[in-house]
C-alpha positions as CSV (number, residue, x, y, z in Angstrom):
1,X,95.2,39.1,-7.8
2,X,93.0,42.4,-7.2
3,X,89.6,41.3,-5.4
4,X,86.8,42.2,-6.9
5,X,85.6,45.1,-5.1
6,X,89.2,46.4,-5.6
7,X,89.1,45.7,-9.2
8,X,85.7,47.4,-9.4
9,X,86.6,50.4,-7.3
10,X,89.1,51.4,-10.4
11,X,87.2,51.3,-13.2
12,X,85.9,54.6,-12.9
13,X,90.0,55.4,-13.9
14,X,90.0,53.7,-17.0
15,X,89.2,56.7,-19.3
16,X,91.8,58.6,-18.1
17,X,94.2,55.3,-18.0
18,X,93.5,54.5,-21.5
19,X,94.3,58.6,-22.4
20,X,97.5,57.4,-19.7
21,X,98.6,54.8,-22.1
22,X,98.1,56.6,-25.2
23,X,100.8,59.4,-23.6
24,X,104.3,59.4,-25.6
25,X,107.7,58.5,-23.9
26,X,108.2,61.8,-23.0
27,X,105.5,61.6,-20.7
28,X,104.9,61.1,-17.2
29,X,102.1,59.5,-16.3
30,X,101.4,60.3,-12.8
31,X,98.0,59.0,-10.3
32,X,96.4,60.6,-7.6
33,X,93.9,60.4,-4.9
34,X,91.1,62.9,-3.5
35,X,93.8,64.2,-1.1
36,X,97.7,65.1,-0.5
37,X,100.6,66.9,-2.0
38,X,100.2,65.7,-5.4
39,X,96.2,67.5,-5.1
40,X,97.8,70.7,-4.7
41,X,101.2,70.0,-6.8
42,X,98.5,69.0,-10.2
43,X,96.5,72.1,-9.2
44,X,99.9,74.7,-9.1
45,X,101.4,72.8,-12.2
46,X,104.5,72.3,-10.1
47,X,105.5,69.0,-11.9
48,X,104.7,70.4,-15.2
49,X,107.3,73.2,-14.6
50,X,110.0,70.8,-13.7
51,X,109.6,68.7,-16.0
52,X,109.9,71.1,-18.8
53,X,113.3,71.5,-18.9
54,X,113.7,67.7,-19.2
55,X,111.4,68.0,-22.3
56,X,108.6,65.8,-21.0
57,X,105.1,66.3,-20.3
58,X,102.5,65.0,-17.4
59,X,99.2,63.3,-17.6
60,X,97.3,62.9,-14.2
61,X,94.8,59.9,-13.6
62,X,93.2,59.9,-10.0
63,X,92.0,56.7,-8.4
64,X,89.7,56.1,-5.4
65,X,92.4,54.8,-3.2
66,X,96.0,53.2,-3.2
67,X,95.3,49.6,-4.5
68,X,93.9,49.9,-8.1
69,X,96.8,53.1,-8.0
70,X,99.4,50.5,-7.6
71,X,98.0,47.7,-9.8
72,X,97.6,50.3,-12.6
73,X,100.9,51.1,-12.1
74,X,102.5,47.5,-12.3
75,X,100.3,46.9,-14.9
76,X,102.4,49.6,-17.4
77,X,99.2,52.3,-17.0
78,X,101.0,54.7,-14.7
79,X,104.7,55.9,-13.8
80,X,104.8,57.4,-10.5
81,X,101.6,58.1,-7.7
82,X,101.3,58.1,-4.0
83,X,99.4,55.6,-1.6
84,X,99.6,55.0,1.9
85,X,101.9,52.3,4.2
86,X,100.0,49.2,3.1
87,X,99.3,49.1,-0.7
88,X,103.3,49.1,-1.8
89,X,103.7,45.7,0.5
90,X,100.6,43.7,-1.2
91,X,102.1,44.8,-4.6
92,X,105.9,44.0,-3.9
93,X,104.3,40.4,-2.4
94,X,102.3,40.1,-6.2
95,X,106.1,40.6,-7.8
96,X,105.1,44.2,-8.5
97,X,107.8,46.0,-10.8
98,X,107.8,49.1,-8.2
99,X,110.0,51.2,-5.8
100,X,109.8,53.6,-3.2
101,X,111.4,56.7,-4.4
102,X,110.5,58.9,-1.0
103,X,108.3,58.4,2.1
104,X,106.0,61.1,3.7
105,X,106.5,60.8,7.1
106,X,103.3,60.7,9.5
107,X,101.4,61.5,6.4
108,X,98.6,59.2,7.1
109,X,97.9,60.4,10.3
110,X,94.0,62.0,9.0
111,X,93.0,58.2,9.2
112,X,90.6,56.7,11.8
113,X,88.3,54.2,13.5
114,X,84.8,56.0,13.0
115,X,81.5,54.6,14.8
116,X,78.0,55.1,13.8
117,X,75.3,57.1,15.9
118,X,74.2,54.8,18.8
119,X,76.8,52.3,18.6
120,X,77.5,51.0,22.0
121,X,81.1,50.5,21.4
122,X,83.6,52.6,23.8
123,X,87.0,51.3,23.7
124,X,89.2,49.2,20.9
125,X,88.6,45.9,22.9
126,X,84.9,46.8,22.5
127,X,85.6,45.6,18.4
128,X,85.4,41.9,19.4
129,X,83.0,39.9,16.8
130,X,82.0,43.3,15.2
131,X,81.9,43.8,11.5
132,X,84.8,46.3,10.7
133,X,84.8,47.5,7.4
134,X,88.2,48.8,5.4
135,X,89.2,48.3,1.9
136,X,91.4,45.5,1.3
137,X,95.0,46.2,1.1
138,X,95.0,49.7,2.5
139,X,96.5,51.9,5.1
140,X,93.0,51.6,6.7
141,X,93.6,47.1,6.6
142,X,96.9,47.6,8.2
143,X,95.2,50.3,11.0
144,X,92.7,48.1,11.7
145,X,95.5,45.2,12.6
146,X,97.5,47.4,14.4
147,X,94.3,49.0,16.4
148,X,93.4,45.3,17.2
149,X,96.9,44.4,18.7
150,X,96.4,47.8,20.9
151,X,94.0,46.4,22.3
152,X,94.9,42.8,22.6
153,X,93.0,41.2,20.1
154,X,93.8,39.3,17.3
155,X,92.7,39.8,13.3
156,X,90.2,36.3,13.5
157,X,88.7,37.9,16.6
158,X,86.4,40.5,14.6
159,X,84.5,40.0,11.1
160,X,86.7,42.1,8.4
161,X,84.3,43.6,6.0
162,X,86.3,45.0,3.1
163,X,84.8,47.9,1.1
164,X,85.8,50.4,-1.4
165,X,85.8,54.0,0.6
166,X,82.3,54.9,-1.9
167,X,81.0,51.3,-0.9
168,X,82.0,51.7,3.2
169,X,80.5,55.3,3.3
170,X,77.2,53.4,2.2
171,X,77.0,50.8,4.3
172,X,78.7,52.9,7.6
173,X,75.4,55.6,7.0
174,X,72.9,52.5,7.0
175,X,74.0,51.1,9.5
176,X,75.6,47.7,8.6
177,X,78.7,47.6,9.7
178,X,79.8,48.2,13.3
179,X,83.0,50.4,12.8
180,X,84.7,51.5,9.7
181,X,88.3,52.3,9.5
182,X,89.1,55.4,6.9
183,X,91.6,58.0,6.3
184,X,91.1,61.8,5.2
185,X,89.3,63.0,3.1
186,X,86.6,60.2,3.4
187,X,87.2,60.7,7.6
188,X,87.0,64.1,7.6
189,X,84.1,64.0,6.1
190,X,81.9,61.3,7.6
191,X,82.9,62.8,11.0
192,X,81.2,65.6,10.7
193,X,77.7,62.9,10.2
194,X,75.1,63.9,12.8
195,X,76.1,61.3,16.0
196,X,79.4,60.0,14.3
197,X,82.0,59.1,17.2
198,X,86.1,58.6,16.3
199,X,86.6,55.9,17.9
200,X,90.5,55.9,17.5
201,X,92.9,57.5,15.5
202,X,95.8,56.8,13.6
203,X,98.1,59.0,16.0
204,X,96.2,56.9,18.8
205,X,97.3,53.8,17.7
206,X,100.6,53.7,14.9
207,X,102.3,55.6,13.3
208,X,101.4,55.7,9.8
209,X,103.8,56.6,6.4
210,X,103.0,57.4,3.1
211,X,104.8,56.6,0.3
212,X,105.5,57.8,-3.5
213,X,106.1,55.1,-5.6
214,X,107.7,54.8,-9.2
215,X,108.0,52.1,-12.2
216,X,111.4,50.3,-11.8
217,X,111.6,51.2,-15.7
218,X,111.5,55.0,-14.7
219,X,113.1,55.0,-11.6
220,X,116.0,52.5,-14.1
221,X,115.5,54.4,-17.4
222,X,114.6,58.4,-16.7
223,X,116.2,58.9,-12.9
224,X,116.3,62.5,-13.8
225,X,112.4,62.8,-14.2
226,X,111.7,61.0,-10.9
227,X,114.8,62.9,-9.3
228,X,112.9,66.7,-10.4
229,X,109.7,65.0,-10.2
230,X,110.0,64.3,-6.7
231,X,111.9,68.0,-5.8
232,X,109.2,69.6,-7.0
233,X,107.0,68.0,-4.4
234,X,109.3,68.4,-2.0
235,X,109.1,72.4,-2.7
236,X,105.7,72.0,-2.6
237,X,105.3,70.3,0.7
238,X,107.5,72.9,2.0
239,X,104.4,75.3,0.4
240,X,101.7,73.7,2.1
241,X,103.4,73.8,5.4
242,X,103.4,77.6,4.9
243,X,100.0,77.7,3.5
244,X,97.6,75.6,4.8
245,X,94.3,78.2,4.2
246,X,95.6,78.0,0.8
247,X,95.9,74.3,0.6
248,X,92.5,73.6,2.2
249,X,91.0,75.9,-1.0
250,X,93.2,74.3,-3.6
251,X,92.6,70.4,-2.6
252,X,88.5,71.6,-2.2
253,X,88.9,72.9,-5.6
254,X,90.6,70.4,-7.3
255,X,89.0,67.5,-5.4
256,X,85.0,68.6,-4.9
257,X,85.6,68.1,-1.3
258,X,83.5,70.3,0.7
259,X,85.9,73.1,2.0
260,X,85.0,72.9,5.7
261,X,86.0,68.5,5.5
262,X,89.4,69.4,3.6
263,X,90.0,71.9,6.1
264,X,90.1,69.3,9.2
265,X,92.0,67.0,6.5
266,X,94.8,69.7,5.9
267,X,95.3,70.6,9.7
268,X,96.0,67.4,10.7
269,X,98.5,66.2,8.1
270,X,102.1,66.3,8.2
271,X,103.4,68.2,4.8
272,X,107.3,66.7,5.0
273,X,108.8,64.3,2.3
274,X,112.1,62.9,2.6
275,X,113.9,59.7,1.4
276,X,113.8,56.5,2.5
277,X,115.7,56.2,5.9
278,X,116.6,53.3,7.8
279,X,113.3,54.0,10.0
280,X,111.0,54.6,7.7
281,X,112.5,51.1,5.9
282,X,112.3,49.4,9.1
283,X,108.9,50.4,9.8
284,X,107.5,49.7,6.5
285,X,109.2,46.2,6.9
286,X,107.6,45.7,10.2
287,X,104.3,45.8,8.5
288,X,105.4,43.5,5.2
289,X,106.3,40.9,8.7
290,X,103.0,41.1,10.2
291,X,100.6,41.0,7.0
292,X,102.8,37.7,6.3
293,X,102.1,36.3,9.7
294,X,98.9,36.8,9.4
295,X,98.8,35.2,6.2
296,X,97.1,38.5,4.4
297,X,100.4,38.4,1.7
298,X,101.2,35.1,-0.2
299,X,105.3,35.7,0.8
300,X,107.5,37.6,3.0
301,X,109.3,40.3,1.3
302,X,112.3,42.7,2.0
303,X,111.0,46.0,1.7
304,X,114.6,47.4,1.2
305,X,115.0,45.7,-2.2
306,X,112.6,48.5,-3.3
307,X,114.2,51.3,-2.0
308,X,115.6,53.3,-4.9
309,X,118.4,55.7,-4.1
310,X,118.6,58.9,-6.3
311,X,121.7,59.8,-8.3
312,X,124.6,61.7,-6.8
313,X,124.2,64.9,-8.8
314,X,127.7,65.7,-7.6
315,X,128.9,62.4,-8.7
């Protein structure tokens, strides 16, 4: 079940979901964040024009961040988007009809532990019994586990505040929580805040994934949309590794981000997708373990029963 917050953090999409739902068959419906490849892939048309061919159109719906993406998507509102390591293991846990059709590797390494001005905090340890915000089933909720294993504490050791990134930013600029745990372009920009401190980052503490997920029903029913679907952004990764002046001006364009916060955002992340190696499984599984040790998923899961595997075209 979505907690509230989470629940309430996406129904600012719901417009745009109900346009989603209205789409024909021939449609796919595709959700996005403030940042990443499918930013720039929406703003070239790059889906559009492989699609085409196939005879179906795209509709785009953005969400705040990976959670309500992934519930809209089991719920039938979506076909396809792209979240970070921990939203696709809370929805395969809630029987989510979903599968990992490619992994971004590194991609989440603009994500963070940010401090406020005058916080007397110096080192992960330093987290004990502070209130350490992150939004609930996110990249930034496994982060924040992995940060407090770095540094030898465990998850009952601080007070977990979870936030929506709109509802964190608020409380992290008045002062109310003691850290807050974020990823780009929500870090990039709350670093630049007059005395903010990064505390850690992802690269400092795990290595973090991101995923693009798909219905079962398309990856099942239309493997040749999600199979050109998911070229195209592989040509356009290959774009923005090329390009990143031009990426920084197309996600600020596209996004609202102030140019100068998706700059940082776009120097620091890693434009490479690929499938679903053994690794990247094994990793991804690594985190499904420890969310279900800690009791933050209601079952353990095998991530690899997820894993879709494109057609041989030279079959």
């Amino acid at each position: 079940m979505l907690h509230r917050r989470t629940l309430l953090a996406g129904l600012a999409a719901l417009p745009a979901l109900h346009a989603a739902r209205a789409a024909g068959a021939d449609t796919l419906r595709i959700g996005y964040q403030k940042n990443g490849i499918l930013v720039v892939a929406k703003q070239q048309r790059a889906i559009e024009a492989a699609l085409d061919p196939l005879g179906h159109q795209v509709t785009w719906v953005e969400f705040s961040f990976g959670p309500p993406l992934l519930e809209a998507l089991s719920l039938g509102g979506i076909d396809f988007g792209q979240t970070g390591d921990a939203p696709p293991i809370f929805a395969q846990a809630a029987k989510s009809p979903l599968v990992y059709a490619a992994a971004q590797e590194a991609g989440g390494s603009g994500s963070g532990i940010l401090l406020p001005k005058g916080s007397p905090i110096r080192s992960l340890a330093d987290l004990r019994g502070k209130r350490v915000a992150f939004a609930k089933a996110s990249s930034a909720h496994n982060l924040t586990v992995a940060a407090l294993e770095k540094a030898g504490l465990t998850y009952a050791e601080i007070e977990p505040v979870t936030l929506a990134p709109a509802d964190a930013a608020a409380a992290f600029a008045r002062g109310s929580i003691d850290a807050w745990t974020i990823w780009d372009p929500y870090f990039a920009i709350a670093e630049a805040g007059d005395g903010v401190r990064v505390l850690a980052t992802a690269n400092d503490i795990a290595r973090q994934n991101n995923f693009f997920l798909a219905s079962r029903a398309l990856a099942e029913q239309k493997a040749a949309v999600l199979s050109a679907a998911i070229g195209a952004l592989g040509h356009v990764a290959q774009w923005c590794t090329q390009n990143r002046g031009e990426v920084a001006a197309l996600l600020s364009q596209g996004t609202g981000v102030p140019l100068a916060a998706t700059r940082r955002a776009v120097d620091r992340t890693d434009y490479v997708i690929g499938p679903m190696n053994p690794g990247v499984v094994a990793a991804q599984q690594a985190i499904a373990d420890r969310f279900h040790s800690l009791k933050l998923i209601p079952r353990p899961i095998r991530v690899a029963d997820a894993v879709w595997t494109a057609p041989d075209r030279n079959g």
